[in-house]
Structures are given as C-alpha cells and as structure tokens.
KOLMARDO-497131 format. One line per field, with one value per residue (C-alpha): residue in one letter; x, y, z; residue number from 1. Coordinates in nm, 2 decimals, decimal comma, always signed. Layout:
# residues N
residuo = (A;...)
xx = (X;...)
yy = (Y;...)
zz = (Z;...)
num = (NUM;...)
END
This chain:
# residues 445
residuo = (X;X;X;X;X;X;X;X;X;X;X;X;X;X;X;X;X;X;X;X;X;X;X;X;X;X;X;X;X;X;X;X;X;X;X;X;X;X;X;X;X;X;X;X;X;X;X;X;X;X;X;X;X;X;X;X;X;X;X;X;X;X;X;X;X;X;X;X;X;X;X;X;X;X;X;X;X;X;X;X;X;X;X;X;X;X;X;X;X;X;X;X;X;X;X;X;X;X;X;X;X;X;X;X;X;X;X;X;X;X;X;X;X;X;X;X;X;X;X;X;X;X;X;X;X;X;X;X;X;X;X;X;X;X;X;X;X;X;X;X;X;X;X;X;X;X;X;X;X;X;X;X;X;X;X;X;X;X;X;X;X;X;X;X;X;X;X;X;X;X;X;X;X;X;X;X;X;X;X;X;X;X;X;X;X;X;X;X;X;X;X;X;X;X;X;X;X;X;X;X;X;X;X;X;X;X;X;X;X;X;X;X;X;X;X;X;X;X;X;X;X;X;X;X;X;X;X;X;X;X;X;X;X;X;X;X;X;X;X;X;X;X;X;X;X;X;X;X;X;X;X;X;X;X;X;X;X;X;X;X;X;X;X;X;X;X;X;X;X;X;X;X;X;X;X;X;X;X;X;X;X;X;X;X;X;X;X;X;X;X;X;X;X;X;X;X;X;X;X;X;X;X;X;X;X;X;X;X;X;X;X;X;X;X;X;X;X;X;X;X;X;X;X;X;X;X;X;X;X;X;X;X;X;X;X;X;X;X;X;X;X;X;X;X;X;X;X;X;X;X;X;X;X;X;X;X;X;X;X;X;X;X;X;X;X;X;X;X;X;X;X;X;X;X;X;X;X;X;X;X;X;X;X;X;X;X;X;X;X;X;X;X;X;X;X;X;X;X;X;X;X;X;X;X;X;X;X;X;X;X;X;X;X;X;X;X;X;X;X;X;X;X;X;X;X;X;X;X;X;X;X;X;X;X;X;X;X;X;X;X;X;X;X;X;X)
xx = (-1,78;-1,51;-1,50;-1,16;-1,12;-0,82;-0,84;-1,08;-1,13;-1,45;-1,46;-1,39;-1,58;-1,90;-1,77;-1,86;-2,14;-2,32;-2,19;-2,37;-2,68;-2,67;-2,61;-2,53;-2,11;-1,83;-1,66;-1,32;-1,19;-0,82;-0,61;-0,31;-0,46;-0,68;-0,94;-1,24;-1,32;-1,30;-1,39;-1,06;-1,19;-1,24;-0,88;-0,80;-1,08;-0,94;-0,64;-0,80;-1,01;-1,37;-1,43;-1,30;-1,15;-1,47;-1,69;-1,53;-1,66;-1,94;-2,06;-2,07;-1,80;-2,07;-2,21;-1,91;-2,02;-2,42;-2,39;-2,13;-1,82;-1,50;-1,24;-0,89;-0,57;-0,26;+0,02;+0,01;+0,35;+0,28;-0,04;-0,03;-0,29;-0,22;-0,26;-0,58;-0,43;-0,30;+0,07;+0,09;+0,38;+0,33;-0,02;-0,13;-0,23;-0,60;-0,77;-0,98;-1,26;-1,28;-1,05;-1,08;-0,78;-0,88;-0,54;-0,58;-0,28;+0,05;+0,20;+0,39;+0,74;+1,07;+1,36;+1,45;+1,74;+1,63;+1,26;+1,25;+1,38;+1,18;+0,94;+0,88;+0,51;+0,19;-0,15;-0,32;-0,36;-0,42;-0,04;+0,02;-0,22;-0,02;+0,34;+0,16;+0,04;+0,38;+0,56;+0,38;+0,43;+0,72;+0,69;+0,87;+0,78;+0,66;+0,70;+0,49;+0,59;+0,31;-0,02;-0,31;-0,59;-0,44;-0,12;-0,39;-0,57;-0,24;-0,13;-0,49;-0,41;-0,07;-0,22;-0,54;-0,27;-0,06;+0,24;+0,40;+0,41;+0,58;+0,41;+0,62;+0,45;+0,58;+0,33;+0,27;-0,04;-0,21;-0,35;-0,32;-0,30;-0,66;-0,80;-0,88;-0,63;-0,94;-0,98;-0,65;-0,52;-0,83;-0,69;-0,29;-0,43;-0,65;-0,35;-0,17;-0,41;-0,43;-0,06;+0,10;+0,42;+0,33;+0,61;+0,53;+0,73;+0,91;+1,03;+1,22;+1,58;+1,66;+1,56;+1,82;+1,90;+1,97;+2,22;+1,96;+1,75;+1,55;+1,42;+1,58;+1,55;+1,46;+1,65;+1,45;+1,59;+1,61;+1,86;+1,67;+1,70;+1,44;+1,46;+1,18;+1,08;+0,86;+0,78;+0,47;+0,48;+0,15;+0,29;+0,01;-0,06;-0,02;-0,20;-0,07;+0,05;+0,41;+0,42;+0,18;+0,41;+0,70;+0,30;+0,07;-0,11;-0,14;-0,03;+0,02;+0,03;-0,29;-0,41;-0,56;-0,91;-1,26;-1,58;-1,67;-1,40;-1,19;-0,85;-0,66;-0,69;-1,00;-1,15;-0,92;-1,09;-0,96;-1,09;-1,10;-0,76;-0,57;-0,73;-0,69;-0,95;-0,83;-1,10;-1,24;-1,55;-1,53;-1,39;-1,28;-0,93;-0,86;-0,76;-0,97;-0,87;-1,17;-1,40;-1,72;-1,58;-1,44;-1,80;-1,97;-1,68;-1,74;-2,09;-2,09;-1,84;-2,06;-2,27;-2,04;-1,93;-2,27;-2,33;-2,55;-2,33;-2,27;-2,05;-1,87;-2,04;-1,92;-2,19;-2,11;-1,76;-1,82;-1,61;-1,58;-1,33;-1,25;-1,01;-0,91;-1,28;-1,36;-1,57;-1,53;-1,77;-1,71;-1,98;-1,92;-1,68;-1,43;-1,10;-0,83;-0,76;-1,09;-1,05;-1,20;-1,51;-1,59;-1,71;-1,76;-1,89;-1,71;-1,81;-1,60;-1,76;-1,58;-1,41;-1,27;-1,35;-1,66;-1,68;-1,91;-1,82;-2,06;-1,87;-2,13;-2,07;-1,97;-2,15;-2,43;-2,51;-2,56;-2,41;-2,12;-2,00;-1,98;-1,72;-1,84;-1,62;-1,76;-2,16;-2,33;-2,53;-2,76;-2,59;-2,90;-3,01;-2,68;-2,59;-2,95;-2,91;-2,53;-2,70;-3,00;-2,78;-2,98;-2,93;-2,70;-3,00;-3,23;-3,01;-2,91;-3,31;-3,33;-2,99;-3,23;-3,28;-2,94;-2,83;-2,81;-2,67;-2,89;-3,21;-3,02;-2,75;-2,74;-2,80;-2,56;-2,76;-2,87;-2,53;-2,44;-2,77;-2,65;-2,23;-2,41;-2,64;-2,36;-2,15;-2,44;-2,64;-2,96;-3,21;-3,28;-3,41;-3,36;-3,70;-3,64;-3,58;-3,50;-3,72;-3,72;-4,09;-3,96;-3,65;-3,84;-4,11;-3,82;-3,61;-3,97;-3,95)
yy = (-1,71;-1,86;-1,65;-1,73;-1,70;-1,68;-1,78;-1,99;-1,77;-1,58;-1,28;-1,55;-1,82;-1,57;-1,38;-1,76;-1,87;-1,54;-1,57;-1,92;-1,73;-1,49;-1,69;-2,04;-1,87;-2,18;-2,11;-2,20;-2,16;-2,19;-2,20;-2,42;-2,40;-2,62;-2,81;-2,69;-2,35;-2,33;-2,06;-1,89;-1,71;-2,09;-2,16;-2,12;-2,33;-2,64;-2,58;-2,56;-2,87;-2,71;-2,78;-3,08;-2,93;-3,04;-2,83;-2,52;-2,57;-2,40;-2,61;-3,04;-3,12;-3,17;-2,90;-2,72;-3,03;-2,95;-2,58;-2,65;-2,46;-2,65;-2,64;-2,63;-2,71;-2,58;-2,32;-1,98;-1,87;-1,59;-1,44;-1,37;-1,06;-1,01;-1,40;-1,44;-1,73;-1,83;-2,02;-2,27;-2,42;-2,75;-2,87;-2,71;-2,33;-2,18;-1,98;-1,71;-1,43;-1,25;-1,28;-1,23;-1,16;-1,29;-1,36;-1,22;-1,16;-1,26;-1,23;-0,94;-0,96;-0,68;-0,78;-0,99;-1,16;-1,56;-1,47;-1,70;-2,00;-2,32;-2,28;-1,93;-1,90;-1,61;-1,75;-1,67;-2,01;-2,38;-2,44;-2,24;-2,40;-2,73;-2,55;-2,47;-2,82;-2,98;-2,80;-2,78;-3,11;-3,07;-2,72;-2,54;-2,13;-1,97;-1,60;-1,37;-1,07;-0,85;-0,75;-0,74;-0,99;-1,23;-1,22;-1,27;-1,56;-1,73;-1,66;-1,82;-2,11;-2,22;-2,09;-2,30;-2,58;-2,47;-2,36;-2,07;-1,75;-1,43;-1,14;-0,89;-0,54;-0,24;-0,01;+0,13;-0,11;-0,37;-0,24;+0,13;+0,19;+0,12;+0,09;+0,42;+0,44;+0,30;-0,04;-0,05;-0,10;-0,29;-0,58;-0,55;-0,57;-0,86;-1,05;-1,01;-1,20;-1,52;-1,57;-1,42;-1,26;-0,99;-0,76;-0,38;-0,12;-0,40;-0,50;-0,79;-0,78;-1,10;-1,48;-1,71;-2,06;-2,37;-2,50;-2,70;-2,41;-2,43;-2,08;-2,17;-1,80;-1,44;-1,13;-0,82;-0,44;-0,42;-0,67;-0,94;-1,29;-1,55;-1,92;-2,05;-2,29;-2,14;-1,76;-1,63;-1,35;-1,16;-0,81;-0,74;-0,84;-0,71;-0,80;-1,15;-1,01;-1,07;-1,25;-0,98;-0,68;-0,68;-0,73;-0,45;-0,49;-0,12;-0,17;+0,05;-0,18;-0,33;-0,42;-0,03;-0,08;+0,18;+0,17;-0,18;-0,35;-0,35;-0,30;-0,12;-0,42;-0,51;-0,83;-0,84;-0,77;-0,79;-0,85;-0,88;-0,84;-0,79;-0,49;-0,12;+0,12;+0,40;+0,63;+0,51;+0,63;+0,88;+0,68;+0,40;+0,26;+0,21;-0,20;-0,38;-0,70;-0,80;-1,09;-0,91;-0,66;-1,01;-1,12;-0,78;-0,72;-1,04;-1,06;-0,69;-0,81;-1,06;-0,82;-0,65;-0,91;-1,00;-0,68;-0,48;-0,22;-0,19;+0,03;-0,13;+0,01;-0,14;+0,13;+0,19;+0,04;-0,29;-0,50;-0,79;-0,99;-1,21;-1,09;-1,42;-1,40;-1,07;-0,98;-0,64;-0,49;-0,19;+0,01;+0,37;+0,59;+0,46;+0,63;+0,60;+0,95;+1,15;+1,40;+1,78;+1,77;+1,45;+1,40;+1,04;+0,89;+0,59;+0,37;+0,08;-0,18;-0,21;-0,55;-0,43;-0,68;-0,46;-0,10;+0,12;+0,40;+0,63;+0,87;+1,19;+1,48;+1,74;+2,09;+1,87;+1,60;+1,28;+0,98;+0,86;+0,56;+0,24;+0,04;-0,27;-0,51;-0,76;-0,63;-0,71;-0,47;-0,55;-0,44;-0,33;-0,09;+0,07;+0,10;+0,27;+0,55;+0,61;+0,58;+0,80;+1,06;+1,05;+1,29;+1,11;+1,19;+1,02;+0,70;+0,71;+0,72;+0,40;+0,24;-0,08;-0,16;-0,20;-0,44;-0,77;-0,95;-1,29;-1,21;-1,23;-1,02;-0,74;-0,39;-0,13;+0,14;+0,35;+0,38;+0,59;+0,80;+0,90;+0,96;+1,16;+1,40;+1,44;+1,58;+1,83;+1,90;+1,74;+1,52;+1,24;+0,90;+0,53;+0,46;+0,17;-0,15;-0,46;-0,65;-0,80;-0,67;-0,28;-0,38;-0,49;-0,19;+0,06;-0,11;-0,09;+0,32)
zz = (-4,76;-4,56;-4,19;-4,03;-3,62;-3,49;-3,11;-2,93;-2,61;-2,50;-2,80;-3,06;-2,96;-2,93;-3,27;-3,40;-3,22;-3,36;-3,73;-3,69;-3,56;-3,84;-4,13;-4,28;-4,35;-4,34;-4,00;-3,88;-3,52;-3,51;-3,17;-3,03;-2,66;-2,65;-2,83;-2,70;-2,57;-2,20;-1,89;-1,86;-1,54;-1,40;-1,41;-1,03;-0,96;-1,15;-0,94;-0,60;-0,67;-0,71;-1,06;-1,32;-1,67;-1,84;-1,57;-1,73;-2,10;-2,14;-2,47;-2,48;-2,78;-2,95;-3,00;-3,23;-3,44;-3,49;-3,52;-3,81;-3,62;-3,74;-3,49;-3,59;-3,34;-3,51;-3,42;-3,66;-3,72;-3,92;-4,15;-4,56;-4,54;-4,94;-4,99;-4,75;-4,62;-4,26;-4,20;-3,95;-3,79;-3,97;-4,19;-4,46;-4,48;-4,39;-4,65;-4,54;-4,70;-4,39;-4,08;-3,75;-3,50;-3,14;-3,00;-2,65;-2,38;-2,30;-2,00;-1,93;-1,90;-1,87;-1,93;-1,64;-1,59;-1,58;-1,68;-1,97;-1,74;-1,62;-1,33;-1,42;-1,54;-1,54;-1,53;-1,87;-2,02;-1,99;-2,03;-1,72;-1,50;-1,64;-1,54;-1,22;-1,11;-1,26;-1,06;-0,73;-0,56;-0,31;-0,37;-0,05;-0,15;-0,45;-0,57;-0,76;-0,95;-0,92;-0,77;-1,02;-1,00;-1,18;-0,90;-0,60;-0,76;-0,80;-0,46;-0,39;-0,54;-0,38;-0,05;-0,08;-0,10;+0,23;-0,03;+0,14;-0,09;-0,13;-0,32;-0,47;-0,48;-0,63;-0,51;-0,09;-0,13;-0,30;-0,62;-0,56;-0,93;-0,96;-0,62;-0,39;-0,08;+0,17;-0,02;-0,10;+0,21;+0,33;+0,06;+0,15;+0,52;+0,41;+0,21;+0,54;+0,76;+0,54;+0,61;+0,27;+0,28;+0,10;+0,03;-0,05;-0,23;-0,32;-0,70;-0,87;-1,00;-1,08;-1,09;-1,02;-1,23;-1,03;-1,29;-1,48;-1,65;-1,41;-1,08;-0,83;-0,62;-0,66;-0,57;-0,51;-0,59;-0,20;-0,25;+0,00;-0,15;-0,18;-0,20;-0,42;-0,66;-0,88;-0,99;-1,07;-1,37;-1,30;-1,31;-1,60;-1,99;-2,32;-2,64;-2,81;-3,15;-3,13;-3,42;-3,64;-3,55;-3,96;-4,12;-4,30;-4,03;-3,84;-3,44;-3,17;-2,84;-3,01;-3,33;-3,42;-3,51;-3,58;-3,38;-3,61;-3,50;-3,82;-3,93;-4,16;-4,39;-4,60;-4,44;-4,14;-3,81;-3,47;-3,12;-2,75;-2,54;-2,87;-3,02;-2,90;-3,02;-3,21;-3,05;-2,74;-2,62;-2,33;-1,97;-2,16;-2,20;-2,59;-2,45;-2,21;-2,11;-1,96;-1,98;-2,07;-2,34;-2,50;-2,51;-2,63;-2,96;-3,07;-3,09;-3,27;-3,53;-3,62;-3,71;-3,93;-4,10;-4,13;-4,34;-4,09;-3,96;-3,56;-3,36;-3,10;-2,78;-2,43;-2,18;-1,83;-1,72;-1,45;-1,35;-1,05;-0,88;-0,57;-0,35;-0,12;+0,06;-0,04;-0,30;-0,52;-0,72;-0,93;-1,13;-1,31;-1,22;-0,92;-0,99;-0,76;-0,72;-0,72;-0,98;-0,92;-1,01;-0,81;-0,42;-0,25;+0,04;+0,20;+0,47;+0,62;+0,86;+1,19;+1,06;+0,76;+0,53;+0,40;+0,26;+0,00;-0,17;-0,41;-0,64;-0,77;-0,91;-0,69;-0,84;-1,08;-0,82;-1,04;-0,93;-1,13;-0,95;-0,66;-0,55;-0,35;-0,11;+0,06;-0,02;-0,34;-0,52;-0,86;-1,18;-1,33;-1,08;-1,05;-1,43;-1,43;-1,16;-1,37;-1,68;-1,62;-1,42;-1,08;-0,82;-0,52;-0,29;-0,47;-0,51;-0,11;-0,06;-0,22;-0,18;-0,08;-0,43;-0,53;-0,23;-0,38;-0,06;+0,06;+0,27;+0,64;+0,59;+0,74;+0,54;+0,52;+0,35;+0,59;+0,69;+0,35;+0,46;+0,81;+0,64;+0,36;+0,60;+0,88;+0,57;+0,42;+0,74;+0,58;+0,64;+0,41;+0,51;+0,34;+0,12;-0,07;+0,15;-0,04;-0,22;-0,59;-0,69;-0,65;-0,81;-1,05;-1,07;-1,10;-1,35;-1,53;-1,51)
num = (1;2;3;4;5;6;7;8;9;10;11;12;13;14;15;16;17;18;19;20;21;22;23;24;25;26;27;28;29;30;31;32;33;34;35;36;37;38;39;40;41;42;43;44;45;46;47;48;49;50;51;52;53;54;55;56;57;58;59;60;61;62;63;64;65;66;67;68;69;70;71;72;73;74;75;76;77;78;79;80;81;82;83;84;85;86;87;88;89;90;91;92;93;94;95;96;97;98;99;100;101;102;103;104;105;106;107;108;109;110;111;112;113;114;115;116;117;118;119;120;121;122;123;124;125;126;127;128;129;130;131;132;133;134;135;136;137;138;139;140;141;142;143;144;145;146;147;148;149;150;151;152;153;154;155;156;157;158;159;160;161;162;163;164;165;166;167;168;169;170;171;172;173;174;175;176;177;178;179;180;181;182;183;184;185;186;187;188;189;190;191;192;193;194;195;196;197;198;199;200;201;202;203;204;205;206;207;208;209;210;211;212;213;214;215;216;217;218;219;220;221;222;223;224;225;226;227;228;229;230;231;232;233;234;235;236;237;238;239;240;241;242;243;244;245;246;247;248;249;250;251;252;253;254;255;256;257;258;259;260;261;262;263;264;265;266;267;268;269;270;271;272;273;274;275;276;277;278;279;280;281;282;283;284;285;286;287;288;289;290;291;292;293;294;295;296;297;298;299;300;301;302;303;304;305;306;307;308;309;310;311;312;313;314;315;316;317;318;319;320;321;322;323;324;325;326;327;328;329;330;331;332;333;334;335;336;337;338;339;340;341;342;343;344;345;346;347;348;349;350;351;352;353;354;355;356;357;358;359;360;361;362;363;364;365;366;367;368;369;370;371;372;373;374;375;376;377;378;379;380;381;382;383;384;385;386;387;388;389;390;391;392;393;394;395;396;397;398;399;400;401;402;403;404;405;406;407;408;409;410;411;412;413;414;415;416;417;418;419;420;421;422;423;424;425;426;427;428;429;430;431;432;433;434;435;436;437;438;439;440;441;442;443;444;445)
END
C-alpha cells in the first residue's frame, strides 16, 4: 500500500512518522515549501536572529532517509480522486492507495485593492519569512492588516529590528474577538508601550502601487494615509484548498470530514488547518488552526488508515502564545463574553503586565476555565480540575499546584482566595503551595 501526504507541516509530518510506526506502508510526503519539515511556530525566531533555519527542524535529513519516508518537492496543480493519482505542475504524476490532504492555511485576504502586489505578504510560510527579509533592509515603516497572533509576532519582528510599524485594528482593542475586555486591553495597552502605532477601530481600504508593482502606501477607511514599504496580511487564515474546490471532493470552508478524519471519498483523508469537522465535539470549533490539533489528527489518522479505528478526539481546548513579553496561557473555557451560566474571578497586578482569571460554573460550581498573562500555570493540573469537574473552592485551596512560574517569583494565588471570599463572604484559605512532589501526588489521584 502506497499512503500519499500531501503537505509536510506538523499534522502530515506526524500522520507519517506514525504510519512508519505502525507498519512497513511505502510513504510519500509531497510539498513545494520546503524540503524538509520545519517548526512553523519558530519562524519569527529566524527573523529576530535567535535561531538558524536548521535549529527549527525537528529531525537531521537523515532521518526521512532511515525511517523509509520519501520526500517529494513538487507543486500539485490539481488531484484525479477517480484516477488515484496526484498532478503536479511539471514531473510525472503520484499514485496513491490512500491519500491524505494536509494542506494547511492561506492567508486571508478580501478583496483589496493592490493586495496581490509586491511587498505585500502574511506570515504563514517559509516564502514569507523570505518576502519579509528581502524586503526589510532600508525598510522606513511597515503595515499590518490585522490583529491576531500572527499580526503581533510580525509586528515583533520588524520592531525587534527598530522598523517602525503601524498596526491596523478593526476592533476597540487588541484581540477582543477572543480575549475578555480586561486582557484585552492589558495587550492594546501593552502594544502601546513598545512604541507601535497601533491603530484601533481602524480598517484598510486600499494599498497603493509605486508604479513598479510594487506597496508603496496604505489608505485606511478613516481615510488617513500611510507611507510604507511593506504590508503585513495577518487579518486571519483559511484552509489551503483553493485548488480542490470544481473536485468531488465535499467542502464547506474545509475539507468536510467524520470523527476518523475521512472524506466523502473512499481513501481520501484530510487533516490539520484544512479540514473542518462535520460534527465537532461540544466547545469546539469544526476548524482549528492550531499547532497541537495538527499533531493530534495526524497521529489518529494513522491509526485509521492503519485499520484500527479511532475517533478524532482533541479534550480540553489550550492554547499559548507570546504577546511582545507577555505570555498567555489559556486552558478550558475563556470566552470573551461570559455567557449565563458562567461567573469569573479576575485579578490584575498593579503593573499590568500580569492577570488570572478562573471561569466556573455559576449554579453547579466546577471550574470550567483559566486564562494566564504573564504567570504560568502546569497544563496537567489545570486540564485535571476541568476535566474532573472540581468545585472552584477546592481548586482556589490549591491554586499552588498549578503555578508553574520559576522558584523566586512571586505567587499570586492567594490573591484569587482573598477576590473569591470578598465576593461570597467566606472563608477559604490557600492549601497547596508549590512544589513538584504534590504536583505529582495529585496528578496520581
């Protein structure tokens, strides 16, 4: 049996690596990116100078070699599903027995005018950190559209090269479509202090073309006009199936798969960025473009393919990030807008760069949910107290075993006791300081 991957990032690359664990299948990884498979998440950090290209690859080249994983560079123009058989821009066609779609993203763009010129980039692959570095000496001001986490690691990366840059934000605050108000504005404020123009409320109308193809300027909906020589596309991504979409093939923004990770056609499977669930499980998004779903779909279609059936099962929703200095943590339920049934507590340190928030139940009492900036907390103990639906009280009592943060810092936790009793008129007092043998005692229980 021939197994077919097409797309060399974190869900195909581990879809492989676990077919080769599984079973002694002919596998084929084809991508036009790049030869080997590389940290996506590490981009930035080639940029700013912390890490060389070859610091990002997780495997030597040798390795695709000995585990008998033949890498293929070419282009796919299009896929014969009825003919088994993928079409390359130029070299011969791949033959497949069982396929698997891991495209990813692309960029999102809408329709404006001058997106498609030179110097106009997002930051999903190796190309654009090329585009980015090509264009960045003599760079006077760069714009970016958008204020995701992909738009503040790019403003990272000009800034952590004294480019000047302009963010443009459509909503009253950094991120408000995900984060709650309180951290929301602790980021915008944050963005603020390192010196980026950051720009809220604010949209783009147009990019403006020197006379060589080439962004010369932006105008905004405000009608403000910006000179700059690059623009940043970071306003989101969709799944990378453009070139799927007149195929048998069933797609909604996704390629439409079941709980196994298959399509509509027999052999065909699709995952990571690119495939949208067609009945999430409850709290999740039917696409996640996130690094650690990637992962988990391709090691369970390995599985399928490998004849042992297993649903696609992604638990209790995390996710991290890096915003400038601050970390963010997020584990559970952390809405934006609390919805009726749920009650939080919040506490900010007095320098603003630093807050916790647990999310519980209001009439059962179980927690449901953190959200971390600038404090770590373990995964394991969190996703435990959510999983095993503890009472808030209990988890207050014993907020030391989550905190993750290096021996000296200073602890927060009986912070959330003394916010939690002033708001009930009870009582309770911190247990659990930190310590890794009752971490690991109670992960034990």
């Amino acid at each position: 049996m021939h197994v077919v991957i097409l797309g060399n990032g974190i869900s195909g690359i581990t879809a492989a690596r676990f077919l080769r664990k599984l079973g002694d299948h002919q596998i084929t990884v084809v991508s036009s990116e790049t030869e080997f498979f590389y940290s996506r998440t590490a981009l930035m950090y080639i940029y700013m100078g912390h890490m060389r290209f070859e610091d990002t690859k997780p495997y030597e080249d040798w390795f695709w070699k000995k585990n008998r994983i033949n890498l293929r560079n070419a282009h796919i123009q299009s896929i014969d599903f009825s003919g088994k058989k993928l079409i390359p821009a130029s070299g011969e066609s791949i033959s497949y027995d069982k396929l698997i779609l891991a495209t990813g993203s692309a960029s999102n763009k809408f329709g404006w005018s001058g997106q498609d010129l030179q110097r106009v980039h997002g930051l999903y692959s190796y190309q654009d950190l090329e585009a980015m570095e090509k264009y960045s000496a003599g760079l006077k001001r760069a714009v970016i559209v958008g204020g995701g986490l992909i738009g503040i690691e790019m403003a990272e990366m000009f800034h952590s090269r004294h480019i000047p840059v302009t963010m443009l934000v459509r909503e009253k605050n950094y991120w408000n479509n995900v984060l709650p108000a309180e951290e929301s504005r602790m980021v915008s404020r944050h963005i603020l202090e390192h010196g980026i123009d950051l720009r809220l409320s604010e949209e783009l109308k147009e990019i403006h073309d020197n006379g060589q193809g080439e962004a010369c300027a932006i105008t905004t909906k405000s009608g403000a006009k910006i000179d700059c020589g690059f623009v940043g596309l970071t306003a989101g991504v969709h799944p990378n199936i453009h070139f799927l979409k007149d195929d048998a093939l069933e797609i909604d923004r996704g390629i439409l798969v079941d709980k196994n990770l298959q399509t509509n056609l027999e052999d065909v499977y699709a995952i990571g960025d690119c495939a949208q669930q067609r009945e999430p499980l409850p709290g999740r998004r039917s696409i996640e473009a996130i690094w650690y779903t990637g992962r988990m779909m391709g090691e369970t279609v390995a599985h399928n393919i490998m004849g042992n059936p297993t649903a696609y099962d992604p638990g209790i929703w995390f996710n991290s990030a890096k915003f400038l200095d601050i970390e963010y943590q997020v584990y559970g339920q952390a809405p934006n807008r609390l919805p009726d049934e749920m009650d939080t507590l919040y506490w900010e340190h007095s320098d603003g760069k630093a807050s916790i928030r647990i999310n519980y139940h209001k009439y059962q009492g179980q927690v449901l949910g953190f959200n971390l900036m600038g404090i770590r907390y373990r995964h394991e103990v969190c996703e435990k107290w959510i999983r095993d639906k503890r009472p808030v009280e209990e988890v207050l009592q014993d907020l030391g075993l989550a905190n993750f943060d290096p021996e000296f810092f200073e602890e927060y936790e009986e912070k959330m006791i003394e916010l939690y009793n002033q708001k009930t008129g009870k009582k309770l007092q911190l247990k659990s300081k930190r310590g890794l043998s009752k971490v690991l005692s109670f992960l034990k229980t």
